[in-house]
N, C-alpha and C positions, 0 to 999 in steps of 0.2 A: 504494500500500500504506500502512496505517495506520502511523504509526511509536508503537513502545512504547520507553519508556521509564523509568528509574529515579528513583525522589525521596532524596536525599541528605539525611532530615530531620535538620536537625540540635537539633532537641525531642527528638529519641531517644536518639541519640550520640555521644560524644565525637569531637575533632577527629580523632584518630589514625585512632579508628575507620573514619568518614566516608571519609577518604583512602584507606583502604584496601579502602572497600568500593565506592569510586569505582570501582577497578583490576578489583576483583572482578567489577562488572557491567558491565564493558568487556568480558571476555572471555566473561561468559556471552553476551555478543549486543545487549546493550539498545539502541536507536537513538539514541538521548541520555540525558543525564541534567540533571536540575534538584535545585536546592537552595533552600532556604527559608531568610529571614534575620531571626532573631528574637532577641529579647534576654530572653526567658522562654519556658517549656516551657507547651505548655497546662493540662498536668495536673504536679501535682508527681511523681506516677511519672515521667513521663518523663525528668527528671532532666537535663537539658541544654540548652546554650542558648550554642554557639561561636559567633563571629566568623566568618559565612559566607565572608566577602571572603577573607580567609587561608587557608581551607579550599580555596577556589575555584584558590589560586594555588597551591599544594599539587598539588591534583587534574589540573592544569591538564598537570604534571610527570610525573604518575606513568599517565595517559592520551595516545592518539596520536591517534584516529579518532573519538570519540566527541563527539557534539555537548551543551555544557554549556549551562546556562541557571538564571536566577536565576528564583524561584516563590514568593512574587516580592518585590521591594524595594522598598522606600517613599520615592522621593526627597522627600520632604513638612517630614519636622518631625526627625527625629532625622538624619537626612541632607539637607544641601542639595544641589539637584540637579545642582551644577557639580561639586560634590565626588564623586558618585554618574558623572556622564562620564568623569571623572577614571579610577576604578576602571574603569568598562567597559572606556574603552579598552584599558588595561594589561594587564586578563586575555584582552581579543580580540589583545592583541600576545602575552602567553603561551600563549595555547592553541593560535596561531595559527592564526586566524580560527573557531575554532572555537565563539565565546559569543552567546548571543541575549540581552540585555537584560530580562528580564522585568518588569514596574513594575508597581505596584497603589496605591490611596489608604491603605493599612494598617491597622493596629490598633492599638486604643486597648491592648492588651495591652503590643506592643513600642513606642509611642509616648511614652507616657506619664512614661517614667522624666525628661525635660526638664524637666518640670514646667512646661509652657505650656498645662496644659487639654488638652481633644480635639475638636474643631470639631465642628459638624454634618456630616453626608455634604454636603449644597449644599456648603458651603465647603471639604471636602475634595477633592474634584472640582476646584471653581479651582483648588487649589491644585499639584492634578497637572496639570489643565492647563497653567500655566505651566510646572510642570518639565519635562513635554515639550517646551514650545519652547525652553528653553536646552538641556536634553539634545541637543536635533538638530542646534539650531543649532552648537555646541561639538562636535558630529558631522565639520559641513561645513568645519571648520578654520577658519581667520583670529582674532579677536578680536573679544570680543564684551562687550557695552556692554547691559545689561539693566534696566529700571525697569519692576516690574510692579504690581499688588495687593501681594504677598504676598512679592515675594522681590526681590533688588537684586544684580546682578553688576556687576563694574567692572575692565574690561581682562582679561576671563581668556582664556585661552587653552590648548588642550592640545595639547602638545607632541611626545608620542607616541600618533599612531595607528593600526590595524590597516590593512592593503591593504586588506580589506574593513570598509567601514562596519560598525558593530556594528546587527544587525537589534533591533528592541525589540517587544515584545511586551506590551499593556496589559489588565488583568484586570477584567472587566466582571461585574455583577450584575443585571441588569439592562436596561430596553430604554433608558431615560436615559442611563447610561455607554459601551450600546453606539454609538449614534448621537453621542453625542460624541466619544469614542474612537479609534472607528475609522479615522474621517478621515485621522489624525498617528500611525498605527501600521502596525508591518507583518505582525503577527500576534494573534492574539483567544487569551487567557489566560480559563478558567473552569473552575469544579470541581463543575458542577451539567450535564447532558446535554442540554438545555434545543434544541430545534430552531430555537427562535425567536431566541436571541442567532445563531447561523450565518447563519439567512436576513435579522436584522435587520443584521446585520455586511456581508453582501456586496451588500445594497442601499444601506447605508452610501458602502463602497467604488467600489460596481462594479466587482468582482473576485472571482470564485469563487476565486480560488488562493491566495488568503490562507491561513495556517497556522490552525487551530483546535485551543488545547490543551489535554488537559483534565487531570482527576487523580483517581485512584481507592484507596483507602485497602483495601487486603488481609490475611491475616492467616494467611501457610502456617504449618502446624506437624501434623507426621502424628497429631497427636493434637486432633480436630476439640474436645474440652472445653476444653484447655489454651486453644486458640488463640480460642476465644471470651473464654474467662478473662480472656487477657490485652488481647485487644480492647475489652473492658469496661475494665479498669483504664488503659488507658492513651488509649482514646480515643471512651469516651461524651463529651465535647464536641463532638464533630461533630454529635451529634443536634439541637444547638442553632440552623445554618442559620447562612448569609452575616450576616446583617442583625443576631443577637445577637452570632455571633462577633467581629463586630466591634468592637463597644462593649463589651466586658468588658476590667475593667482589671488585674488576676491571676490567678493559677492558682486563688488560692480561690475568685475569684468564679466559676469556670467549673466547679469542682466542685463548689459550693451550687448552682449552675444547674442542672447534668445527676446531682445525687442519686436521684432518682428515677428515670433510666434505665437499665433491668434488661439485664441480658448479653443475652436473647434479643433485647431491641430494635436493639443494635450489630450484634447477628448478623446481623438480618433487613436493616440497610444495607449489612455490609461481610462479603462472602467469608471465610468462616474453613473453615481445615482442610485435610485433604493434598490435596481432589479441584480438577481443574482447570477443569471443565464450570462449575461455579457463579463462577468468573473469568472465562470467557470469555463468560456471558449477563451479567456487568455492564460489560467492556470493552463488548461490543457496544452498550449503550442507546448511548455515547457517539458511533461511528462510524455506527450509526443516524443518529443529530440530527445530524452531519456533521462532525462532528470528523476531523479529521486525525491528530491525536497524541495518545497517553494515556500519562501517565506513572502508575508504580503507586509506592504505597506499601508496604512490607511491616513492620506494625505489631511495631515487637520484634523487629525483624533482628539484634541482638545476641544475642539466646537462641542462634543456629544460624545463624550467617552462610553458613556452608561448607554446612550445607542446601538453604538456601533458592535461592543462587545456582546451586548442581547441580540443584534441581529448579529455575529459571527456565531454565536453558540446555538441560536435556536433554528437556522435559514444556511447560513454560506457553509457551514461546516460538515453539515449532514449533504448539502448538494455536493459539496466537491470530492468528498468521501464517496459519494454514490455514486459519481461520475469517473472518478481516479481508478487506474487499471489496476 
């Protein structure tokens, strides 16, 4: 069974919020939940930009069964990636075992505030590559002694770790990322439906059972104008695609980017409105092309929290479950 899932964005929310709507889509049913860790909103509407990591330990508290996951984190430049196992393990000891790792090469959006530039994708790539091997290796326990390209460890060690290894999950764009990737991960992280990252993933591997996860940006509100309204205002940047969103360095730049994109153009990517049918034909592209896991987004989950989560528990959950192969 497909597993669906919650996105914790926290570009939308504040922390309080987030924790509590962690709780909230615990009990409507969701199969996990994932958070995103950004240090700016993409659009200034959005209006938010917490400390994932804190949230995560928060959530970690006020959840028992639900499986968490980062969507994803940048061990790269604003985080080094010893620092980054560090955290993993700590929320796989407090959720107990509950957390998947998720890691991606990032954005020049939340990167940037260091002020060390923003590499080309080539060099991003190295650069996650290595963070993967100290990630893993700082995985396996003992002490680890690191001299790479890009990054320098010396005697670290971490101290506390979960029964179960924390699983990680790497976010691919492509056929480049997936064949490097895959290899050193234990699930495929992507937000495009793409068949070819699945079948270029498990020829990678050699393993169909790999998790495949993906994410779909929603927008319930029993009022289909509002909920496009507010899909425009708070998220024509997606119309922009992996490869711009990447390299944009503020909020302004991603709203001089997507000015020209009209509410009916968000419309026609992202489900708006109270029906459930036009959610369940965009879940589906993704467990088509062979996904596993979709987590949704619900753009403006603060207008109607206590909505949205009655209609995902009582309406969207038993359809996509009834519809998912």
């Amino acid at each position: 069974m497909v597993g669906i899932g919650y996105t914790l964005l926290t570009e939308q929310s504040g922390p309080r919020s987030l924790v509590e709507h962690s709780a909230s889509a615990e009990r409507a049913g969701f199969d996990f939940e994932v958070i995103s860790d950004h240090t700016f909103p993409w659009l200034t509407p959005q209006g938010h930009s917490p400390y994932a990591w804190s949230v995560l330990g928060a959530v970690a508290q006020v959840t028992s069964d639900v499986e968490l996951m980062t969507y994803v984190t940048a061990p790269t430049m604003r985080y080094h990636p010893a620092v980054v196992a560090q955290k993993a393990a700590t929320v796989g000891l407090l959720s107990r075992d509950r957390f998947l790792l998720g890691l991606g090469a990032g954005e020049n959006l939340n990167e940037h505030l260091l002020g060390r530039g923003w590499p080309p994708v080539n060099v991003r790539h190295e650069m996650l590559s290595e963070a993967l091997e100290i990630i893993s290796a700082l995985f396996d326990g003992g002490s680890l002694d690191y001299l790479g390209k890009h990054y320098r460890v010396d005697s670290a060690k971490l101290w506390d770790l979960p029964d179960r290894r924390v699983p990680i999950g790497t976010a691919v764009s492509g056929s480049q990322s997936v064949k490097r990737f895959a290899p050193v991960s234990d699930a495929m992280i992507a937000v495009e439906p793409q068949e070819s990252f699945c079948r270029e993933w498990e020829q990678s591997t050699g393993n169909s059972g790999d998790r495949k996860i993906g994410q779909l940006p929603i927008c319930w509100d029993p009022d289909r104008a509002a909920a496009t309204e507010r899909a425009h205002e708070q998220f024509s940047w997606f119309a922009g695609g992996w490869k711009v969103n990447s390299e944009l360095p503020s909020p302004q730049s991603f709203a001089a980017a997507t000015q020209y994109v009209r509410p009916e153009d968000v419309a026609a990517a992202i489900p708006c409105g109270p029906d459930v049918e036009p959610i369940v034909k965009s879940v589906s592209s993704f467990w088509q092309a062979g996904f596993t896991d979709v987590a949704l987004v619900q753009v403006g989950v603060d207008k109607d929290p206590a909505g949205f989560f009655a209609f995902a528990g009582n309406e969207l959950l038993p359809a996509l479950r009834s519809a998912a192969p």
